[in-house]
C-alpha positions in Angstrom: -18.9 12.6 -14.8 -20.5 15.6 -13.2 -18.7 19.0 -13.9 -17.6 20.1 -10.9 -15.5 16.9 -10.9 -14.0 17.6 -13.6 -13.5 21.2 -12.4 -11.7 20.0 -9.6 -9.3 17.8 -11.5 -8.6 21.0 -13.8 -7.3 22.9 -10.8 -4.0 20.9 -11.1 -1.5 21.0 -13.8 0.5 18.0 -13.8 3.0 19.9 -16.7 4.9 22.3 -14.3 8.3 21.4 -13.8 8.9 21.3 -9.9 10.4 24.3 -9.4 7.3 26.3 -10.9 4.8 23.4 -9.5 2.5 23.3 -6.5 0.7 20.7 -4.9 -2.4 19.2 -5.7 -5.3 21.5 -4.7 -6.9 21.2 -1.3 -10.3 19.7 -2.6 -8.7 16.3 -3.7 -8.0 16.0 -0.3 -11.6 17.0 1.3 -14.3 16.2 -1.8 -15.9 12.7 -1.2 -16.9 12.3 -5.3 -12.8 12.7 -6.2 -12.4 10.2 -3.4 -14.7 7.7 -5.0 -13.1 8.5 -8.0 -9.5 7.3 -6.8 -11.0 4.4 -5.5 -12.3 3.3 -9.1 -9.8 4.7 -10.7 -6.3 4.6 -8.7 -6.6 1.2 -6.4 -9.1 -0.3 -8.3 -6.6 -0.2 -11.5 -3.3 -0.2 -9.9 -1.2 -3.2 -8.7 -2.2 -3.4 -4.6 -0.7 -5.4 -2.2 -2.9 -8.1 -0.8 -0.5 -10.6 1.5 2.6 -12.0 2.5 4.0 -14.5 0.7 4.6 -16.4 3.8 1.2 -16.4 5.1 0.0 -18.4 1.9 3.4 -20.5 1.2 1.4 -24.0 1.6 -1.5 -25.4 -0.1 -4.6 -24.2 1.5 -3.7 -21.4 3.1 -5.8 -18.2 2.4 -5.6 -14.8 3.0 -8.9 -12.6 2.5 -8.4 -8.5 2.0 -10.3 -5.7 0.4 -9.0 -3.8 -2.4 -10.5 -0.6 -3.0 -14.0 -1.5 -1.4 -14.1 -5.0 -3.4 -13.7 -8.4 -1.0 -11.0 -10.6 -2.0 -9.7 -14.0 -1.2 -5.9 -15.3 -1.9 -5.5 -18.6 -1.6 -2.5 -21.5 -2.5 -4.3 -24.3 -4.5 -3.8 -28.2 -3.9 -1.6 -27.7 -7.0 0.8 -25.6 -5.3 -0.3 -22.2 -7.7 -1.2 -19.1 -6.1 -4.5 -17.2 -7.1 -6.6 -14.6 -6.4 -10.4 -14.1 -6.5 -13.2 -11.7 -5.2 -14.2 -13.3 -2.1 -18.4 -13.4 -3.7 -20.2 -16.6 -3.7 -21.9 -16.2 -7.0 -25.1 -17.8 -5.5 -26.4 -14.7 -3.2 -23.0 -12.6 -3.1 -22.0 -13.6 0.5 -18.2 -13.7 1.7 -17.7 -17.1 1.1 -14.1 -16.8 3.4 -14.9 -14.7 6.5 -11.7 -15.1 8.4 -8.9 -12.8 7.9 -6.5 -15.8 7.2 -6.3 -19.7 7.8 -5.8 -23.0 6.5 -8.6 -24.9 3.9 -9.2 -27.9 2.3 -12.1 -25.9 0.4 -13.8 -22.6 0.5 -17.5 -23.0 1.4 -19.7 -20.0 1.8 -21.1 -19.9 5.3 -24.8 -18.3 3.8 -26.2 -21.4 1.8 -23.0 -23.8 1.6 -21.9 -23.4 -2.1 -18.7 -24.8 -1.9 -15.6 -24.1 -4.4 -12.4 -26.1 -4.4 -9.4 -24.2 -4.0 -8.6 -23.7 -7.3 -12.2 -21.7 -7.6 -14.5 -24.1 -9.5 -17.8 -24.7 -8.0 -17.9 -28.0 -6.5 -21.2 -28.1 -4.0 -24.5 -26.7 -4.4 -27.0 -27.9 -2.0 -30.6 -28.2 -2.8 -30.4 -26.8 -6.2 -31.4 -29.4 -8.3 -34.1 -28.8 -11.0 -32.6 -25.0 -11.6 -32.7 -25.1 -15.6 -29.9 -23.8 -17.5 -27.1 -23.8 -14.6 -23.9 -24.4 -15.7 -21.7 -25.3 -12.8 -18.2 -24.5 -14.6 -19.7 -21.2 -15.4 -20.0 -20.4 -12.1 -17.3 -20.6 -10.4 -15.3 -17.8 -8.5 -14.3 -14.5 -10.7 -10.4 -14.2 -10.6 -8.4 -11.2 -10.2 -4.9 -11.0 -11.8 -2.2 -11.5 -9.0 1.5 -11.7 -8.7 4.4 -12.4 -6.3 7.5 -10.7 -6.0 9.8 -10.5 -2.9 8.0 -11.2 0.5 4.7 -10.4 -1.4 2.0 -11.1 -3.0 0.2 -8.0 -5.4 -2.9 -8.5 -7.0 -5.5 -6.0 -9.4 -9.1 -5.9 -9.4 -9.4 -4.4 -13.1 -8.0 -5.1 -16.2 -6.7 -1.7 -17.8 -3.7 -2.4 -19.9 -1.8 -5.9 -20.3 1.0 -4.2 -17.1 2.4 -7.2 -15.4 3.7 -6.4 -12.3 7.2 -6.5 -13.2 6.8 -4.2 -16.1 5.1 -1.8 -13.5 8.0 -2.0 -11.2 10.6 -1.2 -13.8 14.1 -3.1 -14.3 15.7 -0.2 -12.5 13.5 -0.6 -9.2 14.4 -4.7 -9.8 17.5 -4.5 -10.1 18.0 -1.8 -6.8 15.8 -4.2 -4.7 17.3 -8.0 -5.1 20.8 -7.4 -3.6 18.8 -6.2 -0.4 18.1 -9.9 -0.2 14.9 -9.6 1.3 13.9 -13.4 1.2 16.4 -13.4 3.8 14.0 -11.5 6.5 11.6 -13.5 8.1 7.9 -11.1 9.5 7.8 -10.7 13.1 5.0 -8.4 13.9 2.3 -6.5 12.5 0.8 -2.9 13.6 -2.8 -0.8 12.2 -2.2 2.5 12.8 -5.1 5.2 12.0 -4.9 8.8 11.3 -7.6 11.5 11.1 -6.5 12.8 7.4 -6.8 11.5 3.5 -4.6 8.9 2.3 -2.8 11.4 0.0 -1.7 13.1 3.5 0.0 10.6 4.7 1.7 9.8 1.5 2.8 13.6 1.1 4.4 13.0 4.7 6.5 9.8 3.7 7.9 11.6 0.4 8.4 15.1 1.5 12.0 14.1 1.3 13.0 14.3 4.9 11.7 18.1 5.4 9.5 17.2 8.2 12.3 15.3 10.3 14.8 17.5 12.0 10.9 19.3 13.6 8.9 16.7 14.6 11.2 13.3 14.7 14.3 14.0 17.1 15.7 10.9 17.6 14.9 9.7 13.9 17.0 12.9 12.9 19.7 12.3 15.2 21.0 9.1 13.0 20.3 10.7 9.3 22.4 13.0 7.5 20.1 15.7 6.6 22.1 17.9 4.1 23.0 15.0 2.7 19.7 13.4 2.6 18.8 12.4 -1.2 15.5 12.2 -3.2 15.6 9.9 -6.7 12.7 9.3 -9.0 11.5 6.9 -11.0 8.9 5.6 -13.1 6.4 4.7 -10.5 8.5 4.8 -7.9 10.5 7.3 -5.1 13.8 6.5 -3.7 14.3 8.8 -0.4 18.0 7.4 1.1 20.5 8.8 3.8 23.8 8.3 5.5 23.1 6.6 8.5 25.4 8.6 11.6 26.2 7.4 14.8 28.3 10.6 16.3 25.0 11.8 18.3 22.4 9.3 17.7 19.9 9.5 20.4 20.1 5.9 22.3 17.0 4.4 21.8 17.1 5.3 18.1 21.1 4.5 17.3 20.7 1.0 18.9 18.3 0.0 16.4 18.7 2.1 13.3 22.2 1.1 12.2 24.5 0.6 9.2 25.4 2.4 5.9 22.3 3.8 4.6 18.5 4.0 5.3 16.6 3.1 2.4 12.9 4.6 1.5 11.3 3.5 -1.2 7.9 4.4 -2.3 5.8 1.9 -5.1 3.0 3.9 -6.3 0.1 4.9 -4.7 0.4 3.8 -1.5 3.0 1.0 -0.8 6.7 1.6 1.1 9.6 -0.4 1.6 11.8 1.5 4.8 15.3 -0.8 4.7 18.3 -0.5 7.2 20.8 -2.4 7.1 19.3 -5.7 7.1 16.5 -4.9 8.9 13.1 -3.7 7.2 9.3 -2.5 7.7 6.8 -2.2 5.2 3.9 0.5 5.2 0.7 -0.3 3.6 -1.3 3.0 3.3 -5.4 2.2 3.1 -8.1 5.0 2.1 -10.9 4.3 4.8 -12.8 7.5 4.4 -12.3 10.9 2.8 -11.0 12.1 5.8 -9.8 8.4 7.2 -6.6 6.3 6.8 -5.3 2.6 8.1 -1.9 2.1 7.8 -0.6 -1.4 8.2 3.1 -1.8 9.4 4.7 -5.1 8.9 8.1 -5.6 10.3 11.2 -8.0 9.1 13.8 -9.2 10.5 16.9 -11.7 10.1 16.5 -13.5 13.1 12.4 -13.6 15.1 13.2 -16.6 17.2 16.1 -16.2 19.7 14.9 -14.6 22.6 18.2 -12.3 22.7 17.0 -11.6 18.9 13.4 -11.1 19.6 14.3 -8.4 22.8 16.5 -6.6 19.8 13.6 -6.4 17.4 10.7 -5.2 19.6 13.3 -2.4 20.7 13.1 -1.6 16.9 9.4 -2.0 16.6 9.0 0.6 19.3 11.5 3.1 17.3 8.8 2.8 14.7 5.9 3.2 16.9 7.1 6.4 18.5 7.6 7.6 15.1 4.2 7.0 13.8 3.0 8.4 17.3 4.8 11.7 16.2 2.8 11.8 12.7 -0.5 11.8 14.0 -1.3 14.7 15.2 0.5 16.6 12.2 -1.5 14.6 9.9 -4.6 15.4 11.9 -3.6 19.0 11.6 -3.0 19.2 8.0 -6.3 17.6 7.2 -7.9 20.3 9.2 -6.1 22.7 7.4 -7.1 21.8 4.0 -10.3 22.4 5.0 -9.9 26.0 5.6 -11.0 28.8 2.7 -7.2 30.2 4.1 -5.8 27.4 1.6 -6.0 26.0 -1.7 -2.2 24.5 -2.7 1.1 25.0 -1.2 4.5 25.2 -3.3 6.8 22.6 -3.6 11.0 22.4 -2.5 12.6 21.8 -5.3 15.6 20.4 -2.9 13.4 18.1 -0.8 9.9 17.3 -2.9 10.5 15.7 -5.7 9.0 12.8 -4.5 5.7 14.4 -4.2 5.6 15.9 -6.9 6.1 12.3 -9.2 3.2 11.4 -6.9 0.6 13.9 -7.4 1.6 14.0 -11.2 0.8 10.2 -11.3 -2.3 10.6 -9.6 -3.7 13.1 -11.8 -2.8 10.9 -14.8 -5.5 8.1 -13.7 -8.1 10.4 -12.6 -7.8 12.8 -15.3 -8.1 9.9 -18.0 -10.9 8.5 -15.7 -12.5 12.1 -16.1 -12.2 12.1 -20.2 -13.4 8.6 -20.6 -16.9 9.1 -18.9 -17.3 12.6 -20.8 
């Protein structure tokens, strides 16, 4: 671990209470050896979410992903059980799945045809006879640990501490998230979005606890309750909820963002569940770069196969899209500004951050043990 590294993890102290705290400094956002860093240390070690769980519902189906720079493959076995692996064929390291999702009665590597059943042994290896000391079972594909819960399907690429997903989660996040019934929702569309800033910025946007709103999202502000716009924390995870209003809703917006509440939760580091009554999108929040971010919107509905239905939910979709149109540039901006020798850190509402300031504790916890275990 080189010292200015470890320098730069210093600069935060994760130990101030929010209403003496400030952010996490401005070089965790530009320096590309603390982004490597988060990719070993936060997604590499952290429950990510790799697929639906109705894109691999039947035997055979596959999903293939990257987690934190490492190729994997989810896939439903002809025994019905759900597994992970990294998508290497342990011949000459080749993807052995290339497509981004489809149907299998194997998985055959396309460099030199080693072929694996779906359960990962190592079935086919052509012209290899006469290799001494091969031992087939020993080379099947390497698994990675994986879990389903709700509409999804998590998985880990390291082993760090004996966490299952559900003890990550917490009974408290449990127990808020199953009377949403989201089993009941059925995917309707999917949307990449890119921005020109570090993950971590985006993140800070999505848990800044409404601030942002009332400047930069009219018509999203027009249906919330602002002052009474609420912020709850827990282990891993942020609750952001508000009133939903209707007495001034802009149109487009009030026709598709309706009921009691809106729900915002955020599963650390990078996951978000946004919930209104009934109707839901998910946000999956991908480091592509120091300075580059995917975000993959997936959207849920109860009904995605009446036509009167579907005309209701791409209305909805759009709400969302003019929304993510509005971040952009203020993400852009931000990054730019972190770059400046004009900043270093910024203080923190105590009314409206709470959220990110659970995150940025969190994240110095895994690079800051990352930092004293490599000396």
């Amino acid at each position: 671990m080189n010292a200015q590294l470890r320098e730069i993890v210093d600069q935060y102290d994760p130990n101030l209470a929010l209403d003496a705290a400030s952010t996490i400094p401005s070089s965790w956002y530009t320096n590309n050896d603390f982004y490597q860093l988060e990719l070993e240390t936060v997604f590499s070690q952290s429950w990510q979410l790799a697929a639906r769980a109705d894109q691999v519902a039947e035997p055979g189906r596959y999903v293939t992903t990257d987690i934190a720079g490492e190729p994997i493959v989810i896939v439903r076995g002809s025994d019905s059980v759900l597994r992970g692996f990294f998508n290497v064929c342990r011949h000459h390291a080749a993807a052995v799945m290339t497509e981004p999702e489809g149907k299998a009665a194997q998985l055959r590597c396309p460099y030199h045809g080693w072929t694996y059943s779906l359960e990962g042994e190592l079935k086919g290896t052509p012209d290899f006879s006469g290799v001494c000391d091969f031992d087939r079972a020993q080379n099947g594909l390497v698994s990675v640990e994986i879990a389903e819960w709700e509409n999804w399907v998590f998985v880990k690429t390291v082993q760090n501490v004996a966490e299952s997903l559900e003890q990550f989660l917490g009974d408290d996040l449990l127990s808020q998230i199953s009377p949403l019934q989201l089993r009941d929702l059925h995917w309707f569309e999917r949307r990449h979005y890119h921005f020109d800033c570090n993950w971590k910025v985006f993140v800070d946007n999505y848990l800044d606890g409404g601030y942002h709103v009332p400047y930069l999202h009219k018509g999203l502000d027009s249906v919330l309750d602002y002052s009474k716009y609420m912020i709850e924390n827990g282990e891993h995870y942020c609750l952001q909820w508000s009133p939903i209003v209707t007495a001034g809703a802009e149109a487009q917006t009030g026709a598709v963002r309706k009921g009691d509440r809106a729900l915002y939760y955020w599963i650390y580091p990078n996951f978000m569940i946004n919930w209104y009554d009934g109707v839901m999108d998910t946000n999956l929040v991908i480091p592509r770069g120091v300075d580059q971010t995917e975000v993959i919107f997936d959207f849920y509905f109860p009904d995605v196969v009446s036509e009167e239905a579907r005309e209701r939910n791409r209305a909805s979709v759009a709400v969302g899209q003019r929304i993510q149109d509005e971040d952009v540039a203020i993400c852009k901006s931000v990054q730019r500004g972190l770059g400046s020798r004009a900043y270093h850190a910024g203080r923190l509402s105590v009314r409206r951050e709470a959220g990110e300031h659970l995150f940025h504790r969190l994240l110095h916890r895994d690079v800051n043990l990352a930092t004293h275990e490599r000396g």
